[in-house]
C-alpha positions in Angstrom: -51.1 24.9 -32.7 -50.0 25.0 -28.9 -49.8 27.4 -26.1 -46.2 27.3 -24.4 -48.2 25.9 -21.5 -49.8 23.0 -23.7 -46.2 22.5 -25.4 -44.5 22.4 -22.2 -46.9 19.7 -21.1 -46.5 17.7 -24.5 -42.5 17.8 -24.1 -42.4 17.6 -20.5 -40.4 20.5 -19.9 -41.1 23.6 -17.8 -42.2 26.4 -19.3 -39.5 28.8 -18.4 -37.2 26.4 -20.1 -39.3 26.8 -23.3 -38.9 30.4 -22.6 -35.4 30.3 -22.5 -34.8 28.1 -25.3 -36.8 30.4 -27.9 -34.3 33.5 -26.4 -31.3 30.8 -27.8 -33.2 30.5 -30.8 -33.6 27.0 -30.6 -37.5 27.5 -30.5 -39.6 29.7 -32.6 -43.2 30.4 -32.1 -45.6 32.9 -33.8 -47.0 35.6 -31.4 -50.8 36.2 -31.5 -52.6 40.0 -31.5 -54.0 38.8 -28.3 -50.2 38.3 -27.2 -49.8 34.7 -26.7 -47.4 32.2 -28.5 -48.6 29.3 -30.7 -45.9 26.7 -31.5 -46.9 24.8 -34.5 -46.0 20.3 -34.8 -43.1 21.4 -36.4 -41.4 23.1 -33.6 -42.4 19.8 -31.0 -40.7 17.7 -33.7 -37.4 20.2 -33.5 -38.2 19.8 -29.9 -37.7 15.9 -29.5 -34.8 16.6 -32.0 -33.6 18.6 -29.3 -33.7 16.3 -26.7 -32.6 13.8 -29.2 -29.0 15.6 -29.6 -28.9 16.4 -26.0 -29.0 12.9 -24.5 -26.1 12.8 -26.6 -24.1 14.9 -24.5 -24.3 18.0 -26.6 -24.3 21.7 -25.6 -27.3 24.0 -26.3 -25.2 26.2 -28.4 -24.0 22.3 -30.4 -27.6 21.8 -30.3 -28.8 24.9 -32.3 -25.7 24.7 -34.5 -26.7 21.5 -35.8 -30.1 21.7 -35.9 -29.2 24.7 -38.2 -26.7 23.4 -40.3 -24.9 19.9 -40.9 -23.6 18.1 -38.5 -19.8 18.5 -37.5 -18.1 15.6 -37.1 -14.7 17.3 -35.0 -17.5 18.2 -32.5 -19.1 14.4 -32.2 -15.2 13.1 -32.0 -15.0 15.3 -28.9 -17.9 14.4 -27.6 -17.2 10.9 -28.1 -13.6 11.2 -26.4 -15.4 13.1 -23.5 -18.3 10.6 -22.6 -16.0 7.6 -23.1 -14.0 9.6 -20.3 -17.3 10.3 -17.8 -18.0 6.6 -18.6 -14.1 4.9 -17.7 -14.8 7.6 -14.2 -18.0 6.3 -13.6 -17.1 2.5 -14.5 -14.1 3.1 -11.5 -16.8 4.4 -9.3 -18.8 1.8 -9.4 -16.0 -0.7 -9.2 -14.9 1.2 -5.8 -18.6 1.4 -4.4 -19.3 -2.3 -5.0 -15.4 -3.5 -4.0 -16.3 -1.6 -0.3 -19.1 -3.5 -0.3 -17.0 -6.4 -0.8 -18.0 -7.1 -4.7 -14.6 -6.8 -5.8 -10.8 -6.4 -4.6 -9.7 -3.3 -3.4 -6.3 -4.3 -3.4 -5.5 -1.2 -6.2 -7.4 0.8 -4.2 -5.5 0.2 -0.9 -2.1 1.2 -2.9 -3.3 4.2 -4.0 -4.9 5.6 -1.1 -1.5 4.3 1.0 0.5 6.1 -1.5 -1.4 9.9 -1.7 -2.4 9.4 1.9 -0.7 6.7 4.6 -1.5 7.9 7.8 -5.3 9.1 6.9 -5.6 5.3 5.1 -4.4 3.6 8.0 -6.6 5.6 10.1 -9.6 5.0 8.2 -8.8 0.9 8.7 -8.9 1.3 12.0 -12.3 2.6 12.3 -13.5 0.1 10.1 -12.5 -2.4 12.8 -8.9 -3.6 12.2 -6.4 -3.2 14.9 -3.1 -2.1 14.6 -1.5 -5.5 13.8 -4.4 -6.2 11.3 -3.7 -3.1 10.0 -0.4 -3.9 9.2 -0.6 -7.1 8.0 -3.3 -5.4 5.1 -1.1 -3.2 4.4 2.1 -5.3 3.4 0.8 -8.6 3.2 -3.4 -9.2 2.5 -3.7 -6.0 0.6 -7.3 -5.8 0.5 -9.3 -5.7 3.7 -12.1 -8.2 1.6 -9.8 -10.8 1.6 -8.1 -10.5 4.6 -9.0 -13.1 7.2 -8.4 -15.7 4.1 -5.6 -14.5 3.1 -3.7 -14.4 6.9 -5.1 -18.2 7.6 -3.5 -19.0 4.4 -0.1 -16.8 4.9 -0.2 -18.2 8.6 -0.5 -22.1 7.2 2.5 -21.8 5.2 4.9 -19.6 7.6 3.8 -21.4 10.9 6.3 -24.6 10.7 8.8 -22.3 8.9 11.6 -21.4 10.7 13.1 -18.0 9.4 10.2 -15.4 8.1 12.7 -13.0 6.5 16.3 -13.2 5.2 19.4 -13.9 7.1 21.7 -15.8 8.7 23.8 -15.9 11.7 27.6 -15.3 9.7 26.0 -12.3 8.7 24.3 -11.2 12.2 27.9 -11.9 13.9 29.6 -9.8 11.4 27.0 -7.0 12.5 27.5 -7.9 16.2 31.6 -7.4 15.5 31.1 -4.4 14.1 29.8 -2.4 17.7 33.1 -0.7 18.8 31.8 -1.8 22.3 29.6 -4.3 24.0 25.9 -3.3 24.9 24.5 -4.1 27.9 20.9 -3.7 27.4 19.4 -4.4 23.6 15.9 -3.8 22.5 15.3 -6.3 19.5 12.3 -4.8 17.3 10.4 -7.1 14.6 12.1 -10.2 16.6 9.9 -12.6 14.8 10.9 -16.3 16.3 13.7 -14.7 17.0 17.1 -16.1 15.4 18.9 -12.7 16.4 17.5 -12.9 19.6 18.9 -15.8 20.4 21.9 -15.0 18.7 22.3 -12.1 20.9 21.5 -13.9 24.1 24.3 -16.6 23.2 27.1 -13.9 22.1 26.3 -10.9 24.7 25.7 -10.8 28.3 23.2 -8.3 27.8 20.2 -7.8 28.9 17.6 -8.4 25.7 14.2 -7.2 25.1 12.7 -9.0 22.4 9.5 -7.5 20.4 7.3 -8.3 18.1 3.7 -8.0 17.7 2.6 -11.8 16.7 1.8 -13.6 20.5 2.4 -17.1 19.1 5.8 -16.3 17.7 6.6 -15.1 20.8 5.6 -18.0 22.6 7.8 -20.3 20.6 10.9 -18.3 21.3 9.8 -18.5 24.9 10.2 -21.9 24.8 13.1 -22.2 22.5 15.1 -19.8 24.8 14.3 -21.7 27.9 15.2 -25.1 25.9 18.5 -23.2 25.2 18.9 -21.7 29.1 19.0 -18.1 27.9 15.4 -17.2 28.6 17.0 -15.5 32.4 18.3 -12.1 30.5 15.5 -11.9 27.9 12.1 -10.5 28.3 9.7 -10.6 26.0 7.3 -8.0 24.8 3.9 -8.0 22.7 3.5 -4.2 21.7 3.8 -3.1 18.2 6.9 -1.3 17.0 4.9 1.8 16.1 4.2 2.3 19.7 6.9 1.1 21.9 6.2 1.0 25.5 9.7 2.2 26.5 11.1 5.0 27.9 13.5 7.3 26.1 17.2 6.6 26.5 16.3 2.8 27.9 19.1 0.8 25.8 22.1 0.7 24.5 21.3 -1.0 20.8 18.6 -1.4 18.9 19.0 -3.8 16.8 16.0 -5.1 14.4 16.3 -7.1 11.1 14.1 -6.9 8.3 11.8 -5.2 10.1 12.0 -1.5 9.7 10.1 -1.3 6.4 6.9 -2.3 8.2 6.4 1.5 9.5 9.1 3.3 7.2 12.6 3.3 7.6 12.5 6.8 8.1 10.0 6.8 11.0 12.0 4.4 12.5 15.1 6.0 12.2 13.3 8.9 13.9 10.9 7.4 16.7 13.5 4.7 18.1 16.4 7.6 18.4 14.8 8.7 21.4 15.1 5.2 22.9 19.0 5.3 22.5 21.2 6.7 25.5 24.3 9.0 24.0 26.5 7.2 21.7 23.9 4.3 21.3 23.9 2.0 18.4 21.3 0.7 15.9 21.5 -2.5 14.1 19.0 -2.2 11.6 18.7 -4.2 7.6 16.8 -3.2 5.0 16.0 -4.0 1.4 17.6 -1.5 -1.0 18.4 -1.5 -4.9 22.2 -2.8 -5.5 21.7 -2.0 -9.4 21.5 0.8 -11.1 19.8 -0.3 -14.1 17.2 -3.0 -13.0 14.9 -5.1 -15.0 11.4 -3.8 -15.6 9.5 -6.5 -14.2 11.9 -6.2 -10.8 11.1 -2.7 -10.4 7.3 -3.6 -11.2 7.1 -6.3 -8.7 8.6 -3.7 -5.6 6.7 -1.0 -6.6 4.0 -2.9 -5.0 5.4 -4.6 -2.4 8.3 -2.3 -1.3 7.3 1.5 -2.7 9.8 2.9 -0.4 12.5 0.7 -1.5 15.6 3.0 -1.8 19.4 2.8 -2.9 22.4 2.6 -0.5 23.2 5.9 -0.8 19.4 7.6 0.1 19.2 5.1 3.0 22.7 6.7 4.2 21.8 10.1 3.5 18.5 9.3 5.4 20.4 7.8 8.5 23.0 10.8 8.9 19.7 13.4 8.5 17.9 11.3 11.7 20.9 12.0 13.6 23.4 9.1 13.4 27.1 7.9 12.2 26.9 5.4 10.2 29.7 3.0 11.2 29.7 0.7 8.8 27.1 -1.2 6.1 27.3 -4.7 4.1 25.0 -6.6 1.5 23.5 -10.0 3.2 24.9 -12.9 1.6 23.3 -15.0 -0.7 23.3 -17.9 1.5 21.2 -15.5 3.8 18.6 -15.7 1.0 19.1 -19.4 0.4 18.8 -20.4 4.1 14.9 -18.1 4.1 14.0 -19.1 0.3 14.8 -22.8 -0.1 12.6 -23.4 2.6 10.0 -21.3 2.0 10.0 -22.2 -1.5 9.4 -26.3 -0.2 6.7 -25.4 1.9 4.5 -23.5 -0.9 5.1 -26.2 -2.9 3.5 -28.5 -0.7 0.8 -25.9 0.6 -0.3 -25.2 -2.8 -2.0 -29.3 -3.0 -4.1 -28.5 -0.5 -5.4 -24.8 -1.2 -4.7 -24.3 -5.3 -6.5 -20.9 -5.4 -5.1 -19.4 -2.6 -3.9 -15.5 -3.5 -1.2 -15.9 -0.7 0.2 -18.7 -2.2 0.5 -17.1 -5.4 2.0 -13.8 -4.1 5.0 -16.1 -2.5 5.1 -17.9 -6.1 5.8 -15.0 -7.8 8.1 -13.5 -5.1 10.3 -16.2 -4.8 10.3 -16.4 -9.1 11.4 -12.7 -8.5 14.3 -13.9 -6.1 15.5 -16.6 -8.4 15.4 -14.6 -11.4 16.5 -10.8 -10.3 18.4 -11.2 -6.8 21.0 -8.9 -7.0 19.3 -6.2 -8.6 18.1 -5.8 -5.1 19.3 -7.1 -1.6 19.4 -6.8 1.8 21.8 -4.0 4.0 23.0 -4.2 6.9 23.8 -0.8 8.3 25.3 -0.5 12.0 24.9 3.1 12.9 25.6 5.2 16.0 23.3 8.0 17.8 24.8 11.3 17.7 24.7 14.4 19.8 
């Protein structure tokens, strides 16, 4: 026989826990004329029975019901069901612990925490030591701040003797151009890349041009493309990122930017760059939208990760009238815009891929361009030419 001290001791539990558990009636001992409580070896054995049922993840109150009475197998199910739960929560835990400690990709992660919460997410990169461009780059291109210097030098390899980085073509950037009931005189040209509509502009306009983008060495090839060309006197160029333009408000007649929008939302866009158009100003501005109605599953899997803004026409539209502008008028890109970027690009992975088979860049591209081949016109690019209102 034991003393609730001496049990406690035996079982390793406190003694106001023994206490507790005979008011539950899980524990039963015999009370002395001197006052004290013995606990026979039966009631240790119902004890590590106890303990037994608990490690199982079962209530006190499940506890004493079984140790009373049989087993009931709809409780164990639920049990079961629940721990299997705590275990997939914890298993994702882990996962997320060890991936910021760069065991693991984070890539799912990134989406996530970019979907439920953009600005704190891009905030939270920056602190970790990416700048803004960085920043950017994860976010649309990398996808997972573990694999992000790799994944850049190998993105970098294969767009760096490409010429076009996005779709287009000049038929289509003339049309645009023809649209503009008049001739600006100062353009802004945001996401310029290597600049095809820059130079397209400088060619066709006698504007003064202001080409941006936030890539130096890009910029230093137009520089010497538009000086090879003798149109370098009315452009100036301009290393700032798009989110933070260093220009004051009302500065140019058009914006014009291709392809580029989606990098800080279409809708920010819309709203920050207003300010930089004088009265009656235009915008230029393309962006990838849904032409179908009804598109495949693997399409709308495949842009739900790398476009999950992508919108239809007529939100886009609605968008652009709510920021404040009159939409003049709007056309799909042709399909020999998507020839003219894909072809090539399609070449050059191809002859990457020999020297860097692994690479999760170069099978990103693979599976975009599959996308392309298989599903374009389920999706394309718009062209809308819009005017600033009052």
């Amino acid at each position: 026989m034991y003393r609730i001290s001496e049990l406690a001791e035996k079982v390793g539990l406190s003694r106001s826990t023994l206490l507790y558990y005979e008011k539950l009636g899980l524990l039963h001992g015999a009370r002395q004329a001197n006052g004290y409580r013995l606990y026979s070896d039966k009631e240790v054995q119902r004890l590590h029975l106890l303990q037994q049922l608990q490690a199982g993840g079962l209530t006190l109150k499940e506890c004493k019901s079984f140790l009373d009475s049989k087993v009931e197998r709809a409780v164990l199910e639920k049990r079961l069901q629940q721990l299997d739960e705590d275990i997939a929560q914890k298993q994702q835990a882990r996962d997320l612990l060890a991936a910021l400690l760069g065991e693991g990709s984070l890539r799912f992660w990134h989406q996530q925490t970019d979907k439920l919460a953009p600005d704190a997410h891009l905030d939270w990169l920056k602190q970790q030591g990416f700048n803004e461009q960085q920043v950017l780059h994860l976010k649309w291109l990398s996808k997972d701040m573990n694999e992000h210097d790799q994944y850049m030098a190998d993105f970098m390899t294969v767009f760096q003797t490409l010429e076009r980085w996005g779709p287009g073509c000049d038929a289509d950037s003339l049309k645009a151009l023809s649209r503009l009931p008049t001739t600006p005189a100062k353009i802004i040209d945001i996401g310029c890349g290597k600049g095809f509509s820059t130079r397209l502009l400088a060619s066709h306009t006698q504007a003064n041009i202001v080409a941006v983008d936030n890539e130096q060495s890009t910029l230093d090839e137009l520089r010497e493309r538009l000086a090879e060309m003798g149109l370098d006197a009315h452009v100036t160029l301009s290393c700032a990122s798009m989110t933070e333009l260093p220009f004051a408000p009302e500065s140019f007649d058009c914006i014009w930017s291709e392809a580029a929008a989606y990098i800080m939302g279409v809708e920010p866009a819309l709203k920050k760059w207003r300010a930089l158009l004088k009265d009656n100003g235009y915008m230029v501005l393309s962006d990838l939208v849904w032409l179908s109605d009804n598109p495949s599953a693997e399409t709308i899997e495949f842009w739900k990760n790398e476009y999950p803004d992508m919108q239809t026409i007529e939100t886009r539209l609605t968008q652009m009238c709510q920021a404040g502008f009159e939409v003049i008028q709007h056309f799909t890109l042709s399909d020999q815009a998507w020839h003219d970027y894909y072809q090539p690009l399609k070449a050059r992975v191809a002859e990457a891929k020999t020297s860097m088979p692994s690479s999760k860049a170069i099978a990103d591209l693979e599976q975009e361009i599959a996308i392309y081949e298989r599903y374009l016109g389920e999706f394309g690019y718009q062209l809308f030419v819009l005017r600033k209102g009052s």
